[in-house]
The first five atom37 places (N, CA, C, CB, O) and aatype in JSON, in Angstrom:
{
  "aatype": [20, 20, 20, 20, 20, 20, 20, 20, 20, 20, 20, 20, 20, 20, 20, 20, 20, 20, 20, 20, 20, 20, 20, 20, 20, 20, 20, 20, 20, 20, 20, 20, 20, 20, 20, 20, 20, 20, 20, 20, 20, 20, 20, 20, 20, 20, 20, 20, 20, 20, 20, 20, 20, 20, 20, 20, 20, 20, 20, 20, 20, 20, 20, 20, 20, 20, 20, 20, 20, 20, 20, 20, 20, 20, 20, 20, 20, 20, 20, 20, 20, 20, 20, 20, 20, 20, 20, 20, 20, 20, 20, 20, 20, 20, 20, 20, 20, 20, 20, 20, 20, 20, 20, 20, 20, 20, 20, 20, 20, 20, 20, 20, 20, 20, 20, 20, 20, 20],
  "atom_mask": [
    [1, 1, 1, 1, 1],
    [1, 1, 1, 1, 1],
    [1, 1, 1, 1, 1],
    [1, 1, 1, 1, 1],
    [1, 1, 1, 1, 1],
    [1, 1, 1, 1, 1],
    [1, 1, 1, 1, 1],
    [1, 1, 1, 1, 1],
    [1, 1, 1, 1, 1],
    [1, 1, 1, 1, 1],
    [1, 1, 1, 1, 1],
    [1, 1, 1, 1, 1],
    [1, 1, 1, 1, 1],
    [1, 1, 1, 1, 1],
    [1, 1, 1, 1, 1],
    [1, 1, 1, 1, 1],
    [1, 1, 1, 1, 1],
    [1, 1, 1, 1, 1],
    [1, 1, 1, 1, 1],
    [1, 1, 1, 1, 1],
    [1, 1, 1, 1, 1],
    [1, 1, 1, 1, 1],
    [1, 1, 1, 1, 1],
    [1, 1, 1, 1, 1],
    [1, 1, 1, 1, 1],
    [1, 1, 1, 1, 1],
    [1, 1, 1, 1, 1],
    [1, 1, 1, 1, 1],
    [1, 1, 1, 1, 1],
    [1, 1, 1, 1, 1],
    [1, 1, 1, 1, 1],
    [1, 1, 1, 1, 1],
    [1, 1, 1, 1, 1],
    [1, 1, 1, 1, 1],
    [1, 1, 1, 1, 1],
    [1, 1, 1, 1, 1],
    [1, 1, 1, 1, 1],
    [1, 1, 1, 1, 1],
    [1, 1, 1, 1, 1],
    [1, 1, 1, 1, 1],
    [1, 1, 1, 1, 1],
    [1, 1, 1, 1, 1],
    [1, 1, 1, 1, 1],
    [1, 1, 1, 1, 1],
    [1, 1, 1, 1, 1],
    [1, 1, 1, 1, 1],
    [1, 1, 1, 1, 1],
    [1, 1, 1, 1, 1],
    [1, 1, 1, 1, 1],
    [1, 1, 1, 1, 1],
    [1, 1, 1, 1, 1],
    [1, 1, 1, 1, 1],
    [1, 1, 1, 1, 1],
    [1, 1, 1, 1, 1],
    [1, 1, 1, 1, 1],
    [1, 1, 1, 1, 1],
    [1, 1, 1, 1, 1],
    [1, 1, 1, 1, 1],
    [1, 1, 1, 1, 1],
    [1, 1, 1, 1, 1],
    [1, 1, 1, 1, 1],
    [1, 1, 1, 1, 1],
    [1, 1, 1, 1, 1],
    [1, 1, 1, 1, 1],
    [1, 1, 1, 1, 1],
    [1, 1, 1, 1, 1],
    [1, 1, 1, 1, 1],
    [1, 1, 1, 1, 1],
    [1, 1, 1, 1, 1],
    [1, 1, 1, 1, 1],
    [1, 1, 1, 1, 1],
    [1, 1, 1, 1, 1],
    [1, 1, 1, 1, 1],
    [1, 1, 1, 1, 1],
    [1, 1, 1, 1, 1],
    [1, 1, 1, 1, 1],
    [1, 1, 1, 1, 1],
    [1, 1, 1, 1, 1],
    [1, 1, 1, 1, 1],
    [1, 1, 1, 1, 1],
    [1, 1, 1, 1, 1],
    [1, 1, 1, 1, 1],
    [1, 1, 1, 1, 1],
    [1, 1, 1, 1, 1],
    [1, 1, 1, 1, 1],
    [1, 1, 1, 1, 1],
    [1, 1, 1, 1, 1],
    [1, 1, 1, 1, 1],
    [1, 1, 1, 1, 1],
    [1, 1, 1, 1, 1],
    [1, 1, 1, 1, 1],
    [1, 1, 1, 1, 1],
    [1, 1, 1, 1, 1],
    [1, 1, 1, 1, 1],
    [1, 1, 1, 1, 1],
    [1, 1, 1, 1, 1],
    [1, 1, 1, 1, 1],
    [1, 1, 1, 1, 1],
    [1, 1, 1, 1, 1],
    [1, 1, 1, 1, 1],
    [1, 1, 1, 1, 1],
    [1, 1, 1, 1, 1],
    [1, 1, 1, 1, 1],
    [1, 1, 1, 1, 1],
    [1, 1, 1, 1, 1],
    [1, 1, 1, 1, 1],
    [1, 1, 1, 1, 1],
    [1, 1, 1, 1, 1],
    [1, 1, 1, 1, 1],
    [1, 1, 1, 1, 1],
    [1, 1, 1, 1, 1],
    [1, 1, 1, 1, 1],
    [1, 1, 1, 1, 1],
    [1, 1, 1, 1, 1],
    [1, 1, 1, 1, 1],
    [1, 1, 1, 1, 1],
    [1, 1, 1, 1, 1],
    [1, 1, 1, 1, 1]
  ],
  "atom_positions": [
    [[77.47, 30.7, -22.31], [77.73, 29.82, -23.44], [76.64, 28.76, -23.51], [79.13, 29.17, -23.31], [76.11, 28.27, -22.52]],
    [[76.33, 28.43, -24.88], [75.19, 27.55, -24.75], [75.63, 25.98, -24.74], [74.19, 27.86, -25.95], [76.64, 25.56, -25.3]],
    [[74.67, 25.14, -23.98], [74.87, 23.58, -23.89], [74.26, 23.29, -24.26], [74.97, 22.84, -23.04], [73.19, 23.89, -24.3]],
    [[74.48, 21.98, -24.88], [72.96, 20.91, -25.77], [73.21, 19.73, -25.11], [72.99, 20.48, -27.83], [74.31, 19.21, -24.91]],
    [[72.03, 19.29, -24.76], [71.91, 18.02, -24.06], [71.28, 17.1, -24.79], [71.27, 18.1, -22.86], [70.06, 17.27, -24.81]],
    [[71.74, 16.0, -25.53], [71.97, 15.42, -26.5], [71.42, 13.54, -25.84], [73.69, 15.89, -26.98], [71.8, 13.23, -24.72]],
    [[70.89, 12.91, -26.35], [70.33, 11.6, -26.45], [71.05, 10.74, -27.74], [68.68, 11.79, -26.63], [70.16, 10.19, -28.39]],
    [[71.94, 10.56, -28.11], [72.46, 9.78, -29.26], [72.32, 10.25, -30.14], [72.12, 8.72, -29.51], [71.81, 9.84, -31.18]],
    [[72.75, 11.14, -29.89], [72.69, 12.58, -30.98], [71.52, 13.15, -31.47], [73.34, 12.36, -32.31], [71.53, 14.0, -32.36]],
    [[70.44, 12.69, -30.89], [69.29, 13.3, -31.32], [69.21, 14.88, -30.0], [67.82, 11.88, -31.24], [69.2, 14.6, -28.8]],
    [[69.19, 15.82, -30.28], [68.92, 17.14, -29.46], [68.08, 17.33, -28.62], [68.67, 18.05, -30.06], [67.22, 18.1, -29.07]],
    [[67.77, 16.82, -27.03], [66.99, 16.71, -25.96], [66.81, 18.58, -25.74], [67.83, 15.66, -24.61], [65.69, 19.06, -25.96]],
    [[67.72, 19.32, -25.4], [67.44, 21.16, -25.21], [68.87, 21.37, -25.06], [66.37, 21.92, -23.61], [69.84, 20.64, -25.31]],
    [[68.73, 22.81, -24.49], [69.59, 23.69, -24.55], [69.97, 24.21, -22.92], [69.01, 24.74, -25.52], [69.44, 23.58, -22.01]],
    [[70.89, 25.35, -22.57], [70.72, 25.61, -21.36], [72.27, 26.78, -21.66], [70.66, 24.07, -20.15], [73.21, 26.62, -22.44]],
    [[72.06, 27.64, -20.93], [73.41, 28.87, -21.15], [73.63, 28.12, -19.55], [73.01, 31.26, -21.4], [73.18, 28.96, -18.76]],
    [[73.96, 27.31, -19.02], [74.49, 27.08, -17.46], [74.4, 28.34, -17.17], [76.02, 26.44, -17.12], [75.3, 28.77, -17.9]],
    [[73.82, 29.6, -16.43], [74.22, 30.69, -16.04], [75.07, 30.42, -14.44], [72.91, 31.64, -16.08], [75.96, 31.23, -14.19]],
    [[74.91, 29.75, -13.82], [74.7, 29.37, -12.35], [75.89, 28.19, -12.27], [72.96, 28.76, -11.97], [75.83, 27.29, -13.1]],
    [[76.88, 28.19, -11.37], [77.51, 27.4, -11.28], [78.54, 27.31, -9.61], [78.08, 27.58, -12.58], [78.85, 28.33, -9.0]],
    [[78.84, 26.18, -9.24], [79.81, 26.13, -7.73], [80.81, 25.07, -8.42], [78.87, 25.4, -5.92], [80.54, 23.88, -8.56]],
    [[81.8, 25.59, -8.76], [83.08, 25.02, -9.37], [83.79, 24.13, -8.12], [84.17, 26.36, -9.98], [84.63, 23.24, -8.26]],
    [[83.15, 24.68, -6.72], [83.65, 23.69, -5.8], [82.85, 22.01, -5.43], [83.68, 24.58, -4.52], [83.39, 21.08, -4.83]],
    [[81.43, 22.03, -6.01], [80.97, 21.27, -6.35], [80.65, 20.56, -7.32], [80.61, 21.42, -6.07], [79.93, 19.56, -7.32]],
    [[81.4, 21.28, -8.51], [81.42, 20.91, -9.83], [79.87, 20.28, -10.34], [82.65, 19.84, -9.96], [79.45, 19.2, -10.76]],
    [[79.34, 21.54, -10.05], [78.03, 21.66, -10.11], [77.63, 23.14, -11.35], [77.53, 21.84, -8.37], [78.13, 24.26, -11.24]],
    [[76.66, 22.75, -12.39], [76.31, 23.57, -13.08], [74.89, 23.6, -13.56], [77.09, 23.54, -13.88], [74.57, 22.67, -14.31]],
    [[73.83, 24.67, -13.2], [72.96, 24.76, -13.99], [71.99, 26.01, -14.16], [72.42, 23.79, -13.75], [72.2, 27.09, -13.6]],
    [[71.2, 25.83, -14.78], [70.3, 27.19, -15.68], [69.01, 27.04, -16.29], [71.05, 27.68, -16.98], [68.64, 25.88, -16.15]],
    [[68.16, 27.75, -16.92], [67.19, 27.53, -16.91], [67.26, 26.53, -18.68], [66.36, 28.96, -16.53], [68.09, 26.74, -19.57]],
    [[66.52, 25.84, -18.7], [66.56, 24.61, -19.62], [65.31, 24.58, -20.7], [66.49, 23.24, -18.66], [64.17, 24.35, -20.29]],
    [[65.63, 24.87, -22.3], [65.03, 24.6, -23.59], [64.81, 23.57, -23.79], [65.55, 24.9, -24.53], [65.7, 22.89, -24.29]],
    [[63.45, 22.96, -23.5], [63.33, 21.69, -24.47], [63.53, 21.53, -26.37], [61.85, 21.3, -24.16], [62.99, 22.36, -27.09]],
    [[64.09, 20.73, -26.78], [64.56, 20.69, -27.97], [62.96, 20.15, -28.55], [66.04, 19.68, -28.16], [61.8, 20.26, -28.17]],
    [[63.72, 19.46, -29.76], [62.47, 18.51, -30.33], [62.58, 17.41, -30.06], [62.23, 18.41, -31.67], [61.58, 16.78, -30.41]],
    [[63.67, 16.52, -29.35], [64.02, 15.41, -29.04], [63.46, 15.02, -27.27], [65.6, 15.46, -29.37], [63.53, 14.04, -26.54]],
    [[62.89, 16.41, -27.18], [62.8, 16.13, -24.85], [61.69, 14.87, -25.17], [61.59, 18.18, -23.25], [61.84, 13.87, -24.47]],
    [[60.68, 14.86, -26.09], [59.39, 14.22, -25.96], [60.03, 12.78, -25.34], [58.43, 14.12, -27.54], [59.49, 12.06, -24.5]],
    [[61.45, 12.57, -26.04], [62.08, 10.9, -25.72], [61.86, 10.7, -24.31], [63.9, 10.63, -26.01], [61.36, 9.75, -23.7]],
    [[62.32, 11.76, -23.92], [63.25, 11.67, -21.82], [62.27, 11.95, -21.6], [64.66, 12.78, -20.85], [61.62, 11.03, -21.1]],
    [[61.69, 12.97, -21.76], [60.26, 13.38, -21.02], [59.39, 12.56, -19.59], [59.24, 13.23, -22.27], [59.35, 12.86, -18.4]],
    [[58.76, 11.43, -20.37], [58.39, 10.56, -19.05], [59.14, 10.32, -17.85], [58.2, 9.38, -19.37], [58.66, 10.34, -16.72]],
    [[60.59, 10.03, -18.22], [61.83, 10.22, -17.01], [61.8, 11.11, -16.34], [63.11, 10.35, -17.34], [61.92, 10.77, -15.17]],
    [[61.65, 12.51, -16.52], [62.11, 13.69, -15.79], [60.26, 14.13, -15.24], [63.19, 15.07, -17.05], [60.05, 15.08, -14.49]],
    [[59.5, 13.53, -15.62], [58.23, 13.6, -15.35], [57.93, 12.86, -14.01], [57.5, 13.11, -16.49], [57.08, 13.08, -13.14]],
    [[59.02, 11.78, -14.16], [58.58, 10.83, -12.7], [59.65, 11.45, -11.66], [58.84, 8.78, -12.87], [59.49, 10.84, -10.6]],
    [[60.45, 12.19, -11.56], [60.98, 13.26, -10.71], [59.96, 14.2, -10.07], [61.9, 14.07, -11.49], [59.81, 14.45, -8.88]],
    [[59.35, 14.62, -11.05], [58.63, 15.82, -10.73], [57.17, 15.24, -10.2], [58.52, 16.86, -12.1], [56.24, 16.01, -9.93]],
    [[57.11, 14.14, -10.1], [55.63, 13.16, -9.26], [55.97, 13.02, -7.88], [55.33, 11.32, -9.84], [55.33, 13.21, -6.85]],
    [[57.92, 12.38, -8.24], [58.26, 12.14, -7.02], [58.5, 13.33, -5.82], [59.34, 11.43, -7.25], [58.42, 13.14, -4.61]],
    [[58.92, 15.0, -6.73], [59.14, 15.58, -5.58], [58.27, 16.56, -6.31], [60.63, 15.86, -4.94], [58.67, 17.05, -7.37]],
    [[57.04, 16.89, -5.77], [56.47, 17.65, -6.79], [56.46, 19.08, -6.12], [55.02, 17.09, -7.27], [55.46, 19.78, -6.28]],
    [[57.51, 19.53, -5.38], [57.61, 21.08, -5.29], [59.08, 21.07, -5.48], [57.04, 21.87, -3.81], [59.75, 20.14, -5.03]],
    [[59.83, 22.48, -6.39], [60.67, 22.38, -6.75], [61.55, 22.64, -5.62], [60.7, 22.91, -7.75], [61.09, 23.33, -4.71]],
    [[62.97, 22.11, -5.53], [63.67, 22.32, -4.33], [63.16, 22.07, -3.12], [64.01, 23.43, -4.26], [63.5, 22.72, -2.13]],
    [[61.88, 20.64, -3.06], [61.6, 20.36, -2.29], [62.14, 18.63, -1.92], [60.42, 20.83, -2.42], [63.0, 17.96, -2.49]],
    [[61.01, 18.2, -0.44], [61.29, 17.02, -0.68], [60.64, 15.56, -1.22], [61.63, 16.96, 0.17], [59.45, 15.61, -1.53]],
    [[61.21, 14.5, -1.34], [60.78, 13.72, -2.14], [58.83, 12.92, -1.34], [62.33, 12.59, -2.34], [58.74, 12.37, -0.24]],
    [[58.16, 13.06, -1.89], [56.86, 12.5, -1.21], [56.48, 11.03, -2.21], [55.42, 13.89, -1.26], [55.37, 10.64, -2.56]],
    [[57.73, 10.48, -2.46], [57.4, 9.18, -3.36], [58.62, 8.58, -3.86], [56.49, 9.51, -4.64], [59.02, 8.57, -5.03]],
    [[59.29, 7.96, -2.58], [60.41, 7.43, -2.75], [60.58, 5.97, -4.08], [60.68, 7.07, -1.24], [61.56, 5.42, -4.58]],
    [[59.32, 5.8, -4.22], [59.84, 4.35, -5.18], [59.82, 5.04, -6.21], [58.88, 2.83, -5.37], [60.58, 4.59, -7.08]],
    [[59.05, 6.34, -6.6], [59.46, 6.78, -7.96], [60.13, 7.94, -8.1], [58.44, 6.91, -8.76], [60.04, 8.84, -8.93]],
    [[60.83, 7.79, -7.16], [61.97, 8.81, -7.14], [63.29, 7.22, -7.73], [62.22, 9.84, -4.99], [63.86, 7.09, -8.81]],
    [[63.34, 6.56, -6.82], [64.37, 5.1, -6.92], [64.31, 4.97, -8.83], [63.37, 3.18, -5.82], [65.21, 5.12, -9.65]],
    [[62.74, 4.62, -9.03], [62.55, 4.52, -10.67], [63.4, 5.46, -11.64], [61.03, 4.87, -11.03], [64.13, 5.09, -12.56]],
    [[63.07, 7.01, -11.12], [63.61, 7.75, -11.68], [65.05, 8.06, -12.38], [63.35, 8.25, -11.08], [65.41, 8.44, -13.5]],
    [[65.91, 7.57, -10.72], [67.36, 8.15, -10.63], [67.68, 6.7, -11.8], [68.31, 8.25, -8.61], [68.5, 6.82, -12.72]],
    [[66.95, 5.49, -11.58], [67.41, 4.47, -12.49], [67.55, 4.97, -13.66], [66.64, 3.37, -12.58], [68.52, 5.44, -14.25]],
    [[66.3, 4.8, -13.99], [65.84, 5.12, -15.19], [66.54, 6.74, -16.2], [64.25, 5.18, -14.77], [66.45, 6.85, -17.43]],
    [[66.99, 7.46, -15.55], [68.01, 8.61, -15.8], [69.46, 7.92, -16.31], [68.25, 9.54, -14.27], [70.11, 8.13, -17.34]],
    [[69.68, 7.06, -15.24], [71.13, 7.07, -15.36], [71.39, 5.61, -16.8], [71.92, 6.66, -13.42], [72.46, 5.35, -17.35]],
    [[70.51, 5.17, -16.97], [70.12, 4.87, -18.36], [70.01, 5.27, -19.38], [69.45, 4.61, -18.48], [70.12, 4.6, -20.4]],
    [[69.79, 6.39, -19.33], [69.56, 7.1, -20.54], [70.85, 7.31, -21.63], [69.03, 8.45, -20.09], [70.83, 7.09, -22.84]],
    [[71.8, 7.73, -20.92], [73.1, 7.82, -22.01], [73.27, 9.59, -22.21], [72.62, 6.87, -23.86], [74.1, 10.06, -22.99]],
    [[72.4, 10.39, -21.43], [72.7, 11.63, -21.98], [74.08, 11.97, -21.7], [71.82, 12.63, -21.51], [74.79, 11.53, -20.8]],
    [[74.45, 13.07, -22.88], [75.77, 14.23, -22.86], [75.24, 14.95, -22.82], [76.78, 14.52, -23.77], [74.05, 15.24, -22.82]],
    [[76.7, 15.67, -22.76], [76.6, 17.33, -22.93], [77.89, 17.62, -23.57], [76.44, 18.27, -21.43], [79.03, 17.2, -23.41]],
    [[77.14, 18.79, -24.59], [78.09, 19.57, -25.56], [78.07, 20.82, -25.39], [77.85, 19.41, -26.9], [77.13, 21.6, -25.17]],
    [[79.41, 21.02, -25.53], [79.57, 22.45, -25.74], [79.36, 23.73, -26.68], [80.42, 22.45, -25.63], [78.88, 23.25, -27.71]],
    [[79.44, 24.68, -26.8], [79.08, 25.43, -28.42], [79.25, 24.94, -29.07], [79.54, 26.42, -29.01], [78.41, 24.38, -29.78]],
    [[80.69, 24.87, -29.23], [81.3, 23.8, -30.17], [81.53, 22.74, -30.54], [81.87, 23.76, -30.28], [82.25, 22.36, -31.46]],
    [[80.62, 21.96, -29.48], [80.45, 20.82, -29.83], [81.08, 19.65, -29.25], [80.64, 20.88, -30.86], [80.85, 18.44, -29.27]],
    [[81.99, 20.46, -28.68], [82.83, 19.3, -27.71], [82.41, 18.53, -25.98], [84.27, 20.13, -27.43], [82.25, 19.01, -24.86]],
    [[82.38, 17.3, -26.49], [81.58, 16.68, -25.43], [81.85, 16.99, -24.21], [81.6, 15.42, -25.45], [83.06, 17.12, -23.99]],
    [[81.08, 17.16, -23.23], [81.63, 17.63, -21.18], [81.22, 16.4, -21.04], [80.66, 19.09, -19.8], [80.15, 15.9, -21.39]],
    [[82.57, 15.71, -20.25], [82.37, 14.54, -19.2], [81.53, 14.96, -18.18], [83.66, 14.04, -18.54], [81.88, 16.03, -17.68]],
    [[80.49, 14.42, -17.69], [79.69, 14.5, -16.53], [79.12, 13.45, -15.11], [78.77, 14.82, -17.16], [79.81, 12.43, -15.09]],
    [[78.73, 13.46, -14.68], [78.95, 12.17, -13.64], [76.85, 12.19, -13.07], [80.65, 12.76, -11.8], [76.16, 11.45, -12.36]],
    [[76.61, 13.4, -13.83], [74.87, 13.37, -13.7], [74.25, 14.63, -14.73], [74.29, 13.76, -11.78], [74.61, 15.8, -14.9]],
    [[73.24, 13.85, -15.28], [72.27, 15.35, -15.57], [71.24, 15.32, -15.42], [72.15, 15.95, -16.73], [70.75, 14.19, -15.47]],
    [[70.45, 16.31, -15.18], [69.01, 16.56, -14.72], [68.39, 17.18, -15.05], [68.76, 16.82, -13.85], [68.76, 18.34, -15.22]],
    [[67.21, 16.84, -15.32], [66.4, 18.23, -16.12], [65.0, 18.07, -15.11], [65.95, 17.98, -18.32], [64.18, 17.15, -15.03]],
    [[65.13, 19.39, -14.38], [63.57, 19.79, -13.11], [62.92, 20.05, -14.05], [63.44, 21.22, -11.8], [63.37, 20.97, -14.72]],
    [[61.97, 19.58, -14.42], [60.73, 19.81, -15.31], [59.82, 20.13, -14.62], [60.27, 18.81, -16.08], [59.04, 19.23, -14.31]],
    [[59.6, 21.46, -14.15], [58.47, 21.83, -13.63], [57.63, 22.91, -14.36], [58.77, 22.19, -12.4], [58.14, 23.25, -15.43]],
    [[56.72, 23.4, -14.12], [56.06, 24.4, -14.96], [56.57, 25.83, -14.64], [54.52, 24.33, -14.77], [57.2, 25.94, -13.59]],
    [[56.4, 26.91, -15.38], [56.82, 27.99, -15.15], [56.21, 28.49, -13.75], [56.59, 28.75, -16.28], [56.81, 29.13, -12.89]],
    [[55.16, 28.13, -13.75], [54.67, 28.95, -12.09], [55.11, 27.97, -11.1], [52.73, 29.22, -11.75], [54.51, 27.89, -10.03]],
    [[55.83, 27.44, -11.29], [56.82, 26.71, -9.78], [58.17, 26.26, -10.36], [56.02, 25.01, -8.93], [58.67, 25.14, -10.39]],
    [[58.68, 27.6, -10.87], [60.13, 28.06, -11.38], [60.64, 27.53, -13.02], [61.28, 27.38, -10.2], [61.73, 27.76, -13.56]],
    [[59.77, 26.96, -13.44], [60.15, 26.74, -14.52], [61.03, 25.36, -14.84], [60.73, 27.84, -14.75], [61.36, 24.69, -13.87]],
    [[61.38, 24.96, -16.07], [61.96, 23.94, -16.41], [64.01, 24.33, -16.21], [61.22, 23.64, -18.06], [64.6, 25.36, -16.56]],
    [[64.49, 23.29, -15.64], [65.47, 23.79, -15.4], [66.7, 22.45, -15.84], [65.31, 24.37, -13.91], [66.4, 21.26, -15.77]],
    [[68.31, 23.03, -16.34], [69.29, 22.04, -16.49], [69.93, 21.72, -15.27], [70.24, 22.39, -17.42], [70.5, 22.72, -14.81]],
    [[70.08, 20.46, -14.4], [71.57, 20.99, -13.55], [72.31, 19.54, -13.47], [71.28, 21.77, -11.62], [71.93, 18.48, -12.97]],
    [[73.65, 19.93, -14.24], [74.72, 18.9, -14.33], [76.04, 18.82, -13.35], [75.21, 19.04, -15.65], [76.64, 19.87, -13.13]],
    [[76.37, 17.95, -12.94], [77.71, 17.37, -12.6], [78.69, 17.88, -13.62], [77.69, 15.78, -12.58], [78.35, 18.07, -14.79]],
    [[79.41, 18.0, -13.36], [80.49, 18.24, -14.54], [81.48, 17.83, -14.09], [80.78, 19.55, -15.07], [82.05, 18.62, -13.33]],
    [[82.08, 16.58, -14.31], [83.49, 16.06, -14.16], [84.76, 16.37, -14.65], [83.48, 15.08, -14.47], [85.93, 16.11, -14.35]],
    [[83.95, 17.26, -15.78], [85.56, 17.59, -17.45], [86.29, 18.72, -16.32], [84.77, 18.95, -19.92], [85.69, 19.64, -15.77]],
    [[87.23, 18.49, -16.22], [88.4, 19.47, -15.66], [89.0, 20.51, -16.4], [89.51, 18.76, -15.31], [89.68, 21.35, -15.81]],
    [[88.8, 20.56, -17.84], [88.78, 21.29, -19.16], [87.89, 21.9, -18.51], [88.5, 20.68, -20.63], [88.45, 22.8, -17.88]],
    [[86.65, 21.88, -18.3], [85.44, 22.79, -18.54], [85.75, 23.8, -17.51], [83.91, 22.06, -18.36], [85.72, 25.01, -17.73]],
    [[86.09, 23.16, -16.14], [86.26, 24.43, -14.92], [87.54, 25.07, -15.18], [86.3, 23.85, -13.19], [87.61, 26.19, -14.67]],
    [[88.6, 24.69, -15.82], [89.75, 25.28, -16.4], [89.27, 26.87, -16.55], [90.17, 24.49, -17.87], [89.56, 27.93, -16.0]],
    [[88.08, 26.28, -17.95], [87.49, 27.46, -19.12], [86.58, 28.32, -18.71], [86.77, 26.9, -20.34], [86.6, 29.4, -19.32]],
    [[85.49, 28.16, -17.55], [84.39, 28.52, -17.11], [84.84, 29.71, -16.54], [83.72, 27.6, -16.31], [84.04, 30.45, -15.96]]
  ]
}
């Protein structure tokens, strides 16, 4: 099912969650930038400075600190097909290039609806 990850309603991307641990209420998949990523962009850019191999570790803790701030600022959601908002408690977008796995979604998902449905 597809997700839109949304900035105040302007359309940041997309993501089918393929991948998910309902015991961690953890979800994610490989991630569409919209026309709206250019906003977040610099954010998820200073992730990828801070840990610059994917699923690796961090080699730049103050802009990793910047980062997680500066994320949890942002205000993003997440919607469902239909449009209906998922409570979440984090989202993330690995912005890496395709030859070191590609750009990727992975959210928290708090909505208890959602793991109901999943």
């Amino acid at each position: 099912m597809r997700h839109t990850v949304r900035l105040h309603g302007v359309i940041i991307g997309h993501s089918e969650l393929e991948h998910a641990e309902p015991e961690l209420r953890r979800a994610w998949g490989v991630f569409r930038p919209g026309l709206g990523y250019d906003l977040v962009e610099p954010v998820f850019q200073l992730f990828r400075e801070a840990v610059p191999m994917k699923g690796g570790e961090a080699m730049d803790e103050i802009k990793l600190a910047r980062y997680h701030a500066a994320r949890d600022k942002l205000g993003l959601e997440l919607v469902n097909a239909e449009g209906r908002r998922i409570t979440t408690s984090a989202i993330h977008i690995a912005d890496y290039p395709v030859e070191k796995g590609g750009p990727e979604l992975d959210v928290l998902i708090s909505d208890d609806t959602y793991w109901a449905h999943r």
